[in-house]
N, C-alpha and C positions, 0 to 999 in steps of 0.2 A: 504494500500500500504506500502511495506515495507520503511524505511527512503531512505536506498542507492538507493531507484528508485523514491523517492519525485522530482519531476523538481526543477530547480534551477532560469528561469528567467521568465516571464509574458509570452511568448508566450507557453514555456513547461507548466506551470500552465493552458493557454488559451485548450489548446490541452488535458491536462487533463481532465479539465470541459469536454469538448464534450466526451470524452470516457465514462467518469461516465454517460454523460446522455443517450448514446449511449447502455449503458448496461443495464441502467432502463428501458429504453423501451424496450429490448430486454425480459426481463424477464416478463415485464409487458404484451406484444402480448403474452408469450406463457402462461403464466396464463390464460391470457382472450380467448386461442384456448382449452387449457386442462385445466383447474382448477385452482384452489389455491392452494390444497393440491395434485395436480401431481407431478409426481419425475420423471427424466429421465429413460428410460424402465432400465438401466443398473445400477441404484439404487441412490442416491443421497440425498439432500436436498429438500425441498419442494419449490415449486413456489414461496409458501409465503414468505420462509425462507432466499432466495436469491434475491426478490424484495426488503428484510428488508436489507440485507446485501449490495445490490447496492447501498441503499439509504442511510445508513452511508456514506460509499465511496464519491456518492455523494455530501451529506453534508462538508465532510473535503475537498473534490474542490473545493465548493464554498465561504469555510471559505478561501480558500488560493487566490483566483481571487480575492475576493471585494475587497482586500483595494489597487492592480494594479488598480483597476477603478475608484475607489475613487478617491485615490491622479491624476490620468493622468488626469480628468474631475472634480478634485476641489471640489467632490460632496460629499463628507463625509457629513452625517447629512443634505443635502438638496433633498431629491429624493424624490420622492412621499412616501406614508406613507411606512413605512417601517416593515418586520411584523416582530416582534421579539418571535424568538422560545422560 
C-alpha cells in the first residue's frame, strides 16, 4: 500500500486488516477453482503470485493492528503462545 493511503487511526488500521484478508481469500477461492498457476484469461500474474502478494499486504496489516490491541487489552506479551515468524 502506498504510505499516503496507510490509515492513520485503529479503526482505518481495523478496516484495513479485513481488506487484506478479504483479498486473501479472494485469491485463494480462485486458485482452488482454477489452479495455482492460472492467470486471468486477459493475461496477468499467476494465482500463486498474487496469493504471495496478498499475503505480504496482509502481513504489514497485521504488523500495524497488534500493538492497537495490545496496549487497548494490556496484552503485550501475555496471549497465548504466540508464533513468531
Amino acid at each position: 500500500m502506498k504510505k499516503e493511503f496507510l490509515p492513520e487511526d485503529r479503526n482505518g488500521r481495523l478496516f484495513w486488516l479485513i481488506e487484506e484478508c478479504g483479498e486473501v481469500l479472494h485469491y485463494i477461492g480462485k486458485a482452488g477453482r482454477f489452479g495455482m498457476g492460472s492467470r486471468h484469461p486477459d493475461g496477468g500474474p499467476t494465482n500463486a503470485k498474487l496469493i504471495l502478494g496478498e499475503l505480504y499486504d496482509l502481513e504489514a496489516a497485521i504488523k500495524a493492528v497488534r500493538p492497537d490491541l495490545e496496549s487497548e487489552n494490556d496484552l503485550a506479551g501475555k496471549c497465548r503462545a504466540r508464533v513468531q515468524p
